[in-house]
SEKE-299698 format. One record per atom (N, C-alpha, C, O): residue in three letters; x, y, z. Coordinates in pm, whole numbers, plus 32768, in hexadecimal, padded with zeros to 4 digits. Layout:
BEGIN
ALAXYZ;...
END
This chain:
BEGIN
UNK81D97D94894F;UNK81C37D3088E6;UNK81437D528897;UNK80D37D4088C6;UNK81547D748846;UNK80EB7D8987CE;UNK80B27D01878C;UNK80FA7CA78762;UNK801A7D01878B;UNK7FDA7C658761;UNK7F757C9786E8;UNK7F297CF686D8;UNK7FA37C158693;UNK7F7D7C538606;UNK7F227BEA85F2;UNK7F1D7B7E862E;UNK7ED27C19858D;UNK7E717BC6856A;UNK7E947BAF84AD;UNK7E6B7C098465;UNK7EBF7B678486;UNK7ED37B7483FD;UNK7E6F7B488386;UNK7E4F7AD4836B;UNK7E497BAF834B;UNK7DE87B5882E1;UNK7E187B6C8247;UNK7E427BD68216;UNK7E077AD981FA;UNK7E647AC48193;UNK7EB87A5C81BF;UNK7EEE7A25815E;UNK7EDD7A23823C;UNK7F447A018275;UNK7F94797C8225;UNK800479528242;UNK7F3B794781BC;UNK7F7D78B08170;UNK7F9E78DD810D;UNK7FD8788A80C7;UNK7F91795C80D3;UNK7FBD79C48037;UNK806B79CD8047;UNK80B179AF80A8;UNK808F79FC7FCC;UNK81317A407FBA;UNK81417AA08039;UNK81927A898092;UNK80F57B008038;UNK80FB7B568083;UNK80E67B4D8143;UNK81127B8C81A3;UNK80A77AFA8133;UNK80877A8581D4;UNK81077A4481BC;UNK81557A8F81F6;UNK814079F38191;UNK819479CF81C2;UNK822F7A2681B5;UNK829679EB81D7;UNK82367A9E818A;UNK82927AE08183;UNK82937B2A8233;UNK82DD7B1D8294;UNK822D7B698219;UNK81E57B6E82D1;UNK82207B48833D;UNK82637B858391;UNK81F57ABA832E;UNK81FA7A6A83B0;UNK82C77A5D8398;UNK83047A4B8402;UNK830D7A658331;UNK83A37A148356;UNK83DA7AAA8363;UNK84537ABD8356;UNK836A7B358384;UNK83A97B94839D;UNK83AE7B908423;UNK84117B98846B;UNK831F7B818449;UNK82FA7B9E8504;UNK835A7B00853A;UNK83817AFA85AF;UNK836B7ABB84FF;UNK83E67A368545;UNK84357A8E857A;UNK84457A8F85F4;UNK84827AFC8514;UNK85147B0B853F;UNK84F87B7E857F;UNK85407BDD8563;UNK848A7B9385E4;UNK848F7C208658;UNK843D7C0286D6;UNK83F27BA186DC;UNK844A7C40871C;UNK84447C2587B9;UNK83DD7C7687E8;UNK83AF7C628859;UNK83BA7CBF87AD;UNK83497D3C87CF;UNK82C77D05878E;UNK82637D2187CF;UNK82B37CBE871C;UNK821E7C998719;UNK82177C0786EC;UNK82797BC686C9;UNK81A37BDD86EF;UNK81A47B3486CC;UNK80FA7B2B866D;UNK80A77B868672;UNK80EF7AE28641;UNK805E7A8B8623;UNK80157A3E8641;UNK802879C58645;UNK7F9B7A878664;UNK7F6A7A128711;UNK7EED79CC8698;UNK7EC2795C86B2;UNK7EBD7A0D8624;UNK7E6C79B485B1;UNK7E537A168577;UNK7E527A8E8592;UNK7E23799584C1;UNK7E2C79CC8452;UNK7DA179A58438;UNK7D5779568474;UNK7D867A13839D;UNK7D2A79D88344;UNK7D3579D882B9;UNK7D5D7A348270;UNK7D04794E8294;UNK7D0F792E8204;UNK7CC278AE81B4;UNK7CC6783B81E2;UNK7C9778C28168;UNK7BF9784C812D;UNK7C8077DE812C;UNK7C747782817E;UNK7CF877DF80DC;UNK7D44775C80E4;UNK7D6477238133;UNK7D4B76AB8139;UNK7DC4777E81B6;UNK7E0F7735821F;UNK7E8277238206;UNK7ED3776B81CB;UNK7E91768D8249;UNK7F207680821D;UNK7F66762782B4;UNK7F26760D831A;UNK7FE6760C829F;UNK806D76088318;UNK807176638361;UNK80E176948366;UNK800A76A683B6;UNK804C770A8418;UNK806F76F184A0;UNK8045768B84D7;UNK80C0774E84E6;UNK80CE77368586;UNK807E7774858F;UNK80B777B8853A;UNK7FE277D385B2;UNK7F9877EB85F0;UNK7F047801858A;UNK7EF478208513;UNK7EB477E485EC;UNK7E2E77EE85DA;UNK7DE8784F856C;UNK7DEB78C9857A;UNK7DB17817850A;UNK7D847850848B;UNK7CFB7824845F;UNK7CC977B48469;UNK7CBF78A58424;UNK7C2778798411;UNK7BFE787A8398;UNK7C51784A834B;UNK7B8478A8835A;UNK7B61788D82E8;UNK7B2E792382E1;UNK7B607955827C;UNK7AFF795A8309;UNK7AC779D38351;UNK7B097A2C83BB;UNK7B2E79F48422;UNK7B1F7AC383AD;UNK7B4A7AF88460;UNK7B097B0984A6;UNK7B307B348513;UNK7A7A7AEF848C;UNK79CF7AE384D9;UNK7A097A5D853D;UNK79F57A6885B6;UNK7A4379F58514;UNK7A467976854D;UNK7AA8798B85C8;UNK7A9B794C8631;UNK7B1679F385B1;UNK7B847A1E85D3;UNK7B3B7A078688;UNK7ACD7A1C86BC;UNK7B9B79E086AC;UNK7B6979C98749;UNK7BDA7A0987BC;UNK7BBE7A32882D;UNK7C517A068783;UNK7CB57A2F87BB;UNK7CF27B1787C7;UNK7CF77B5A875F;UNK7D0A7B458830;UNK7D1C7BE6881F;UNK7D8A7BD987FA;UNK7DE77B8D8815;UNK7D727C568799;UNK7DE57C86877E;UNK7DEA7D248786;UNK7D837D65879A;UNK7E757D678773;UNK7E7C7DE1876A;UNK7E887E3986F0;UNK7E887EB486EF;UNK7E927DE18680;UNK7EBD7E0685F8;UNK7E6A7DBC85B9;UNK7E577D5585F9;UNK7E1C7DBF853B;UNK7DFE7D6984B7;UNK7E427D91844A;UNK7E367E09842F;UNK7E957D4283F3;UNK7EED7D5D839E;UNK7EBE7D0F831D;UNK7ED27C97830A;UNK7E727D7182BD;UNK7E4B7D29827D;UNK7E997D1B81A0;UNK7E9D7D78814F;UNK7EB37CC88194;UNK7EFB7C8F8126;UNK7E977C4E80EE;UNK7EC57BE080CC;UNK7E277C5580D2;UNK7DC67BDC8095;UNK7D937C32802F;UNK7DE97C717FF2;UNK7D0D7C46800B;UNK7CCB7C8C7F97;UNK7C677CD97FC9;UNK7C177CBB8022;UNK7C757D637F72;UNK7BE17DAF7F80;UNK7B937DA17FB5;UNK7B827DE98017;UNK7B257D2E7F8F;UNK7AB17CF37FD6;UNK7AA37CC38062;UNK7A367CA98095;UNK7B2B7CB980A8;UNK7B2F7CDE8126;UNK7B177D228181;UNK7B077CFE81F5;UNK7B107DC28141;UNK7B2D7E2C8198;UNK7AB17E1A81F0;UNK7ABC7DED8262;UNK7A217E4581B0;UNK79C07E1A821F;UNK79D97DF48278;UNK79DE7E3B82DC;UNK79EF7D8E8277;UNK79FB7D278314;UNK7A697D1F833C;UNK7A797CBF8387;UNK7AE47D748322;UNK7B4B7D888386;UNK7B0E7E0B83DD;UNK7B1B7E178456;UNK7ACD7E648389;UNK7ABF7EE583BA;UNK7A567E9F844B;UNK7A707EBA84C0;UNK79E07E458420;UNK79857E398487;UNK79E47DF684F5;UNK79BF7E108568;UNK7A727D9384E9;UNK7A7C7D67854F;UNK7ABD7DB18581;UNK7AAC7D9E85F9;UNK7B347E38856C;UNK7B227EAA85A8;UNK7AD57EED8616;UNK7AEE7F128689;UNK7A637EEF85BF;UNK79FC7F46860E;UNK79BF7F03868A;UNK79977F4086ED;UNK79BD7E718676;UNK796E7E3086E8;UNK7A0A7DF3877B;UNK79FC7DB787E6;UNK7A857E268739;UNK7AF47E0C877B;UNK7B277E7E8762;UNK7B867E988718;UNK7AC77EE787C2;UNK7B027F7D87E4;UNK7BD87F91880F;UNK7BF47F64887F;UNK7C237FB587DC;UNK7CAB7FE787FC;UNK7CF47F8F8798;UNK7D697FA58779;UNK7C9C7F138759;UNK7CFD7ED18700;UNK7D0F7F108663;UNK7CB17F158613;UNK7DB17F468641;UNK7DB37FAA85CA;UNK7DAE7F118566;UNK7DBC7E988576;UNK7D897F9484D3;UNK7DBA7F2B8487;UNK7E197F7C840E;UNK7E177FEF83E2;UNK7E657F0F83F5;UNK7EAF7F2B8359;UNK7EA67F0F82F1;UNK7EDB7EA582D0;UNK7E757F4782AA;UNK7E3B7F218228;UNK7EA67F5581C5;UNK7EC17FCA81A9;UNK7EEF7EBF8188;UNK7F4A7E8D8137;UNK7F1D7E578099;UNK7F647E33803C;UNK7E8E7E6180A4;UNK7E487E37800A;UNK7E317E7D7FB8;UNK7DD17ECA7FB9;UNK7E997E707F4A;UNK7E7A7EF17EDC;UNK7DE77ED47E9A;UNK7DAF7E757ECF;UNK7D977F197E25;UNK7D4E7F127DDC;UNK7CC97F3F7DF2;UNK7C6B7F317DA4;UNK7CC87F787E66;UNK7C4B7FBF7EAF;UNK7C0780137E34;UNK7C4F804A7DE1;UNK7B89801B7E2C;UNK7B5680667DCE;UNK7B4A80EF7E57;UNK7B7080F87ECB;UNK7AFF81477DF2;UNK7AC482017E1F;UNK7A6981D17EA7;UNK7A8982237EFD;UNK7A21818C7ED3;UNK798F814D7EFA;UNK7A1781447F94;UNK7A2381987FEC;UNK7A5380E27F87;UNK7AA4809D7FCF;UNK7AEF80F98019;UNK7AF081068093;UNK7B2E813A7FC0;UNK7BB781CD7FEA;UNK7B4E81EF805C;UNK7B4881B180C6;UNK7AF8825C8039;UNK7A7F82BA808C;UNK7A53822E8121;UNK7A5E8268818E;UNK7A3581C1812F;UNK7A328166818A;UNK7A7C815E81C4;UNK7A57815D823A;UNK7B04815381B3;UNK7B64819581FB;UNK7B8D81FB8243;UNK7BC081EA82B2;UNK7B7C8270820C;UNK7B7D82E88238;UNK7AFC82F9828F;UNK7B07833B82F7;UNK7A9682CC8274;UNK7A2082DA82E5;UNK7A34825C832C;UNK79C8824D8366;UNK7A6A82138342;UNK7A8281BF83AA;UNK7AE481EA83FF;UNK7AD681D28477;UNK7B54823083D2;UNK7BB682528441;UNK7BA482EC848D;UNK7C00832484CA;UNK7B248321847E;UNK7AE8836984D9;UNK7ABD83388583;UNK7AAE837B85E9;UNK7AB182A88568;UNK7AAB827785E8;UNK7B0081F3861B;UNK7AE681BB8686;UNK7B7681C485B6;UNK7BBE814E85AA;UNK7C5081828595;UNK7C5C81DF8545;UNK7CCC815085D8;UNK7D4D816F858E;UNK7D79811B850E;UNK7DA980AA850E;UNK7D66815784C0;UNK7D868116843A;UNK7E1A815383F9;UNK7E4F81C1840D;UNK7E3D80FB83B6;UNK7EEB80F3836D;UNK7ED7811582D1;UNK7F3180CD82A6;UNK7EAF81408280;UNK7EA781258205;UNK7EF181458184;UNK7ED681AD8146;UNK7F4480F6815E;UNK7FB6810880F0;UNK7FB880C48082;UNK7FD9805180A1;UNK7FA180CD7FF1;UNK7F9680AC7F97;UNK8020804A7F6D;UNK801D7FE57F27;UNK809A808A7FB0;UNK811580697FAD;UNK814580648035;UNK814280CD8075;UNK81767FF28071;UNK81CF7FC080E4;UNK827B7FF7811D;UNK82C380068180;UNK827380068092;UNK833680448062;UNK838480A980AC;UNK833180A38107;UNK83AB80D180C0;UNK840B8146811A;UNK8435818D8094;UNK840981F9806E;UNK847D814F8060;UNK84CA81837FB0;UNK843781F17F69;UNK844682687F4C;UNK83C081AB7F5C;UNK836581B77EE9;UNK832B82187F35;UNK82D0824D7EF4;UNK833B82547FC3;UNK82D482C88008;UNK835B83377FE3;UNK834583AF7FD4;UNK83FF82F17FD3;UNK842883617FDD;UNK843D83867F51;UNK847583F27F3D;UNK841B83437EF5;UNK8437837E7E59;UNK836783AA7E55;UNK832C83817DF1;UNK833283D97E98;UNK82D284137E77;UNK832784A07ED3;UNK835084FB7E8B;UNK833484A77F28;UNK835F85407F36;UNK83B7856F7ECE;UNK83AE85E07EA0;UNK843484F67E96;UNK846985267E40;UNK8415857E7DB2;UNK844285E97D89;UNK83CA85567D8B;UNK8372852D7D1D;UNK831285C57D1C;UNK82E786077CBD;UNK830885DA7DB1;UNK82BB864A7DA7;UNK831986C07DC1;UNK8303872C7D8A;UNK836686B47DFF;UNK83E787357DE5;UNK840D873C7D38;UNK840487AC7D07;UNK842B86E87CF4;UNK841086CB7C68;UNK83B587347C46;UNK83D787A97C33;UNK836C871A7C41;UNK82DF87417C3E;UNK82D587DC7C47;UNK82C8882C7BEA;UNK82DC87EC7CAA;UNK82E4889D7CE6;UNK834288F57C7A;UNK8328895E7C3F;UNK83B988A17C79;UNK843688D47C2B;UNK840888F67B9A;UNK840D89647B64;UNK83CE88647B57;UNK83C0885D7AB5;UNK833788967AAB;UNK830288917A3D;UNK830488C07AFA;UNK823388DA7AF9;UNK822E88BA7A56;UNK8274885D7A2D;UNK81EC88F77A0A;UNK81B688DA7987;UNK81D188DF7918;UNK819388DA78AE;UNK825588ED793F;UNK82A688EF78D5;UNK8300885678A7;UNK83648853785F;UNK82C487EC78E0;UNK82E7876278D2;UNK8281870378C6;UNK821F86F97910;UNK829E86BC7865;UNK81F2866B787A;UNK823685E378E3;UNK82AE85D178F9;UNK81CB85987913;UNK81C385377965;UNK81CB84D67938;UNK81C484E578BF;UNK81DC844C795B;UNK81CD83BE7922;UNK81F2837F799D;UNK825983A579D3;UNK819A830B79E0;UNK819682C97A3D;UNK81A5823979FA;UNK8146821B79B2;UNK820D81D87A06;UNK8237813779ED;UNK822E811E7A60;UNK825681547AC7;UNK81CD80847A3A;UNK81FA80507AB9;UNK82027F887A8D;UNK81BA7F7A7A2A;UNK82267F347AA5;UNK82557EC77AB5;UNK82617E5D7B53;UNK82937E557BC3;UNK81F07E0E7AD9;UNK81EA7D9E7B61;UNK81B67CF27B1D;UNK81907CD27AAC;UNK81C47CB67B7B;UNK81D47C087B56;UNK81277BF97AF6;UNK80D97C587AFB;UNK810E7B9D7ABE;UNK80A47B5C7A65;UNK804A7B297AC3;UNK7FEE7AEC7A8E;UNK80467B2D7B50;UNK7FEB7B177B89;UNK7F9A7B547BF4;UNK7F587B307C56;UNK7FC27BD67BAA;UNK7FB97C657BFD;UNK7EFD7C797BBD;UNK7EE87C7B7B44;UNK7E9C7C837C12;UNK7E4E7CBA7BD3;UNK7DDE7D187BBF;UNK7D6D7D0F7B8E;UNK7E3B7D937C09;UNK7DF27DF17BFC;UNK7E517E627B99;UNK7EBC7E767BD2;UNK7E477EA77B24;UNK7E957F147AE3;UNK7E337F817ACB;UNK7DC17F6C7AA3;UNK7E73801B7AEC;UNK7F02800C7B0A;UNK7F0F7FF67B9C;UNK7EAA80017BE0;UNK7F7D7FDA7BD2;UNK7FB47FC07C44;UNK7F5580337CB3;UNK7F0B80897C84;UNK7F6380247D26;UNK7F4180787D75;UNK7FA680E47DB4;UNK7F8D81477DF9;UNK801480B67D8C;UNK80AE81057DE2;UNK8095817E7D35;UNK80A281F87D3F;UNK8072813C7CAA;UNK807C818B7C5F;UNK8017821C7C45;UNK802982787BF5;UNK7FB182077CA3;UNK7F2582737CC9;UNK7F53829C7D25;UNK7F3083117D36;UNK7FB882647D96;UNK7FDD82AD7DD8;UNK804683337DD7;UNK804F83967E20;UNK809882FE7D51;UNK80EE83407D3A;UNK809F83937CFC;UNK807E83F57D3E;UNK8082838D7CAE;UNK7FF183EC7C4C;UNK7FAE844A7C7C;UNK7F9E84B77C45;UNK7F7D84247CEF;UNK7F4A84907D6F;UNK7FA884CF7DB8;UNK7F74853C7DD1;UNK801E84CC7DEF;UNK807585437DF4;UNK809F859C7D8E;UNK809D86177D8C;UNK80C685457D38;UNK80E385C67CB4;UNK806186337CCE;UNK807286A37CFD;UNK7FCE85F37CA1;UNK7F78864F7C9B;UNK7F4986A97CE3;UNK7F0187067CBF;UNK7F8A867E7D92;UNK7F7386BA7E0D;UNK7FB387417DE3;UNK7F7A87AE7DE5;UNK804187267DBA;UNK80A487977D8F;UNK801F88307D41;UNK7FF888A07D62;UNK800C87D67CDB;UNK7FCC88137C7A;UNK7F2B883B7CA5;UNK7ED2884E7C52;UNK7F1D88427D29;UNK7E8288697D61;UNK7E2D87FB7CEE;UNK7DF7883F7C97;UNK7E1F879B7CE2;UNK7DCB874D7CAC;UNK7DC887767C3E;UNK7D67873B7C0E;UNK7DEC87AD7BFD;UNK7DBF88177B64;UNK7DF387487AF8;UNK7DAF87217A99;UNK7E5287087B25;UNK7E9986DC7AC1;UNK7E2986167A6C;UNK7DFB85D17AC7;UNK7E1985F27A0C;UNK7DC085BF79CA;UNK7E42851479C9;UNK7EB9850179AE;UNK7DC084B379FB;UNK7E2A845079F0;UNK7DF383EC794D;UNK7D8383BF7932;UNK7E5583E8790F;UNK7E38839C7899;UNK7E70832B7894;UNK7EEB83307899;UNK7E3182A17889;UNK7E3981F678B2;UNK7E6381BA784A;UNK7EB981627847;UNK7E0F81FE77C7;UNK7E45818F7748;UNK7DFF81FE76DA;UNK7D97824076D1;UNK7E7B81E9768E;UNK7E7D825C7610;UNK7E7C821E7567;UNK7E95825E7501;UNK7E5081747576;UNK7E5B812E7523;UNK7DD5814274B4;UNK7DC38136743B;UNK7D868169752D;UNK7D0B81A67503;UNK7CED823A74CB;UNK7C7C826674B4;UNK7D6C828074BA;UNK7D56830574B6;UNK7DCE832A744F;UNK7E49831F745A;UNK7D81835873EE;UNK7DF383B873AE;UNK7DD88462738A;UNK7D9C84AB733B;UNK7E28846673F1;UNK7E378510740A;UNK7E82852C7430;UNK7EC184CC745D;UNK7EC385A87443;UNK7F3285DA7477;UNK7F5F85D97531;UNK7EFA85EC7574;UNK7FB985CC756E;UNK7F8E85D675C9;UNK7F8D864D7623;UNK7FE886A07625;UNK7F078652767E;UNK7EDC86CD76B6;UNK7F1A86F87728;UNK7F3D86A6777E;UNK7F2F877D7737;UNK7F7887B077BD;UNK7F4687A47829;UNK7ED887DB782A;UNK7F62876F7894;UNK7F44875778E0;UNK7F2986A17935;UNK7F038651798B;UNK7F5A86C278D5;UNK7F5C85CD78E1;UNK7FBC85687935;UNK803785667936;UNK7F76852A796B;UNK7FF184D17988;UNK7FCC84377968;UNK7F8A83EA79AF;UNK8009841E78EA;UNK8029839078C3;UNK80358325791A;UNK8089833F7971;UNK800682BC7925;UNK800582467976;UNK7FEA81A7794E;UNK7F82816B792F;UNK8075817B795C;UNK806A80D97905;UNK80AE80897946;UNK8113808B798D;UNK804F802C7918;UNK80717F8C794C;UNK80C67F247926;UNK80D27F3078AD;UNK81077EC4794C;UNK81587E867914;UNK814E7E177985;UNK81677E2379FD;UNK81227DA6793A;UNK81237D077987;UNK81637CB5795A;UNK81657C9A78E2;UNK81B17C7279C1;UNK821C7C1D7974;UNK82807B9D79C6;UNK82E47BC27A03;UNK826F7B5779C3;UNK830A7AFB7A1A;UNK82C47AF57A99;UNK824A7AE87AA4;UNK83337B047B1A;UNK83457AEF7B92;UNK83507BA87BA6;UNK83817BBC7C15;UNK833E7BF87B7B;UNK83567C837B6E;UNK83247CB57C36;UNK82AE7C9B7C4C;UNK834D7CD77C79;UNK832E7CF07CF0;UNK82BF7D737D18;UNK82517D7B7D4D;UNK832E7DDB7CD4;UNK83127E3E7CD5;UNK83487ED97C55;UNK83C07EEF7C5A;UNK831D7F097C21;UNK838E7F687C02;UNK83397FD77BA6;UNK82E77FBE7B4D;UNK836C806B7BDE;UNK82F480CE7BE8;UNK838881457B8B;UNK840281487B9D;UNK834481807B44;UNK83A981C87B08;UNK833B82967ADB;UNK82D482A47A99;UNK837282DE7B09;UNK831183437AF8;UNK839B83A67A80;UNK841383AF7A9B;UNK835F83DC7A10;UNK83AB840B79A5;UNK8390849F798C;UNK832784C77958;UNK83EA84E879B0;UNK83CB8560796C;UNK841B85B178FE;UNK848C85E17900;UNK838685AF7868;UNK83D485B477EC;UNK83CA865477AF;UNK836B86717766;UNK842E86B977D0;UNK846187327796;UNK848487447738;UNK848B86E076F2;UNK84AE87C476FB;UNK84EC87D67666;UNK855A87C9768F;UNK8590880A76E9;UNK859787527635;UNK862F8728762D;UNK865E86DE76B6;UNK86D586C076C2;UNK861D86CA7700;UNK861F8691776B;UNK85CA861D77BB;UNK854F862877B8;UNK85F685C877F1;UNK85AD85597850;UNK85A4854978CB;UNK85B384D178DD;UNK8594857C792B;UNK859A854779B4;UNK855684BD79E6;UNK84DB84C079E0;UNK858E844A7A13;UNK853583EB7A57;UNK858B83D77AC5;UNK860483EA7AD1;UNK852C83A97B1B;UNK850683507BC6;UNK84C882D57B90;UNK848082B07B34;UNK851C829D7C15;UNK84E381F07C15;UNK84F781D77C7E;UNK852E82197CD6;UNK84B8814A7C7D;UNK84C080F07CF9;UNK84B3804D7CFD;UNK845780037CDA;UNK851780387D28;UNK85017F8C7CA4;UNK84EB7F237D72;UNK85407F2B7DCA;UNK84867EE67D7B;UNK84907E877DE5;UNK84C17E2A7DE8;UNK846C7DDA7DC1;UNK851C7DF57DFE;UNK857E7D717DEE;UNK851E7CE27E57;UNK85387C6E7E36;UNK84BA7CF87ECB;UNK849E7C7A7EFF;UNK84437CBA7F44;UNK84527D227F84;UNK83BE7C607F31;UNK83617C687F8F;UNK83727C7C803A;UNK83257CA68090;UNK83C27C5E803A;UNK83E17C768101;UNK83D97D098118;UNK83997D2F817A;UNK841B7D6F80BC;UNK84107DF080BD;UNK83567E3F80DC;UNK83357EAD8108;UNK83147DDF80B6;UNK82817E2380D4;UNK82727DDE8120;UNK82247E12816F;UNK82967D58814B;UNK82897D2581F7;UNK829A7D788272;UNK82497DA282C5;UNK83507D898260;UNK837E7DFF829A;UNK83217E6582BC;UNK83047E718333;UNK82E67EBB825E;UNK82C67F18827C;UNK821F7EFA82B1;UNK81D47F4382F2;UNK82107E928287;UNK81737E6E82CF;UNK818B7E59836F;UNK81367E7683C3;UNK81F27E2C8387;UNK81E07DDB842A;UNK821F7E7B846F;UNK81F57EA084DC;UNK82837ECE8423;UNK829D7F478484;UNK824F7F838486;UNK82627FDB84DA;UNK81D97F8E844A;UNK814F7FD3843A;UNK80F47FB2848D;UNK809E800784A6;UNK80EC7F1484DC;UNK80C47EEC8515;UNK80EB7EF485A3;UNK80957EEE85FB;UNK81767F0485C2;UNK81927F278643;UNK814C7FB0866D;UNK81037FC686CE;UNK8181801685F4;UNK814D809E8639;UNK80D1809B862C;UNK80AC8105865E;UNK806C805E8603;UNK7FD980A3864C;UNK7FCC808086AD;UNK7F9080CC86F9;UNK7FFA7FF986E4;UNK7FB67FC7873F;UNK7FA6804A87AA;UNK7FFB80A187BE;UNK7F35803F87DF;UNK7EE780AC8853;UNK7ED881148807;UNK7ECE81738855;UNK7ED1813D8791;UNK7EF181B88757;UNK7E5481C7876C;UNK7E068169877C;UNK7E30825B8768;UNK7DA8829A8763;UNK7D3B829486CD;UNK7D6482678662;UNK7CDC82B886DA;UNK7CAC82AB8668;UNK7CDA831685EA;UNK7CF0838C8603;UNK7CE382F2858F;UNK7D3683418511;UNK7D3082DF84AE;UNK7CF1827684B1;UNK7D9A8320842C;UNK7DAA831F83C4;UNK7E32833383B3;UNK7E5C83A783B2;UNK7E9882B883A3;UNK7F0F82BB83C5;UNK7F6B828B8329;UNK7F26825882CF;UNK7FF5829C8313;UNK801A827E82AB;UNK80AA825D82C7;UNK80D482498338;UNK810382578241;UNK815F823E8255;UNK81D882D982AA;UNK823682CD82F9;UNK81A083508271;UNK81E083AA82B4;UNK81CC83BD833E;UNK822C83F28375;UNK817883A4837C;UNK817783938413;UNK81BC832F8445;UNK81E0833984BA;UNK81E082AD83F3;UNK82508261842A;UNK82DD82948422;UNK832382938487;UNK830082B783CB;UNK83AF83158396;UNK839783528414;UNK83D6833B847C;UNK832383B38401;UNK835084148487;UNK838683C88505;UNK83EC83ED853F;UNK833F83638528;UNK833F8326859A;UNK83C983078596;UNK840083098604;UNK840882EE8540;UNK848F827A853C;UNK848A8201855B;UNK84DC81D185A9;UNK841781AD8518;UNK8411811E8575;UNK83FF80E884FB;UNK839380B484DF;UNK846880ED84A0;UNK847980A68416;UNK84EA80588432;UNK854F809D8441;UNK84F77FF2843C;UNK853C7F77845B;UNK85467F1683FA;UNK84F17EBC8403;UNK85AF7F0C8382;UNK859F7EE38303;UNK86117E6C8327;UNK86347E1B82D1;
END
């Protein structure tokens, strides 16, 4: 039995969570944290400093300004991993991460999705195939109360392409400001806020006389639940590292 600690837990994403871990037998929620609260069946704080209860997992869905003090309650609750489910991390944050899971098992995925890790391999076989002879354009689409742009699944996608391309490739955000031609080596990246919009990530590649695009449209928040709580089974006991969504595929413990 895997024991989670959820923070965010009264958000969209907290409660997508919790009506995931209802319907399974392998992990539960022994307490949450969140400044609102709320109707819950178990114990929730304001703080995970306050957090009084062990767990084996922290699964966190809340904001940026968290990370600190998930990482410290980590550190002072040696074997407990965490998953970090909060897009919008600045450069400062990323590197805190990565030097934290030198001595912590950490999960870290910009994107939750099974679909959106596998249209980045797609994307970069793409990639290999069309090298520079295609320019790039990254869409991506999400609800009006989204607020960090661009997306984080869309830097993510951005960063494989460029992985392809040994870093050589230039990301351009907004061209409203610019009139010039556009330069080789680019990859276009735009935002679009709107509706109830969930999710939806579209990568374009534009040739002579030709179009190639990939997509990925998310139909319901439970899908990054999903993949948060199977993320959460497999660390538990896991060693210290730097873990992602491809170490789960490998595993096969994607349970959608």
């Amino acid at each position: 039995m895997t024991d989670i600690l959820l923070c965010g837990c009264a958000g969209k994403m907290g409660a997508a969570v919790r009506s995931f871990v209802n319907e399974r037998e392998d992990c539960r929620i022994v307490a949450g944290v969140d400044p609102v609260g709320g109707d819950l069946d178990f114990p929730f704080y304001n703080s995970i400093a306050q957090a009084a209860e062990s767990a084996n997992v922290v699964v966190d869905f809340s904001h940026p300004q968290a990370l600190p003090s998930i990482l410290d309650y980590c550190r002072s609750h040696l074997g407990t991993a965490a998953v970090l489910c909060t897009t919008g991390y600045n450069g400062q944050q990323v590197e805190a991460v990565e030097e934290a899971a030198k001595e912590l098992p950490i999960f870290y995925s910009r994107n939750m999705s099974l679909g959106i890790n596998l249209l980045i391999e797609l994307a970069q076989q793409a990639e290999r195939v069309l090298g520079g002879n295609f320019d790039v354009e990254i869409v991506e689409a999400h609800h009006n109360q989204k607020i960090d742009a661009p997306s984080g699944t869309a830097l993510m996608l951005a960063d494989a392409l460029n992985q392809v391309r040994e870093g050589k490739m230039k990301y351009t955000y907004d061209r409203h400001s610019q009139r010039k031609k556009r330069e080789p080596g680019e990859i276009g990246i735009h935002s679009v806020r709107g509706g109830t919009i969930v999710g939806e990530h579209q990568i374009i590649f534009a040739g002579r006389h030709e179009v190639i695009s990939l997509s990925h449209s998310a139909q319901s928040k439970e899908l990054f639940a999903a993949g948060a709580v199977n993320a959460a089974v497999f660390m538990a006991g896991r060693e210290a590292g730097l873990y992602d969504m491809s170490h789960l595929i490998a595993a096969g413990q994607n349970h959608v």
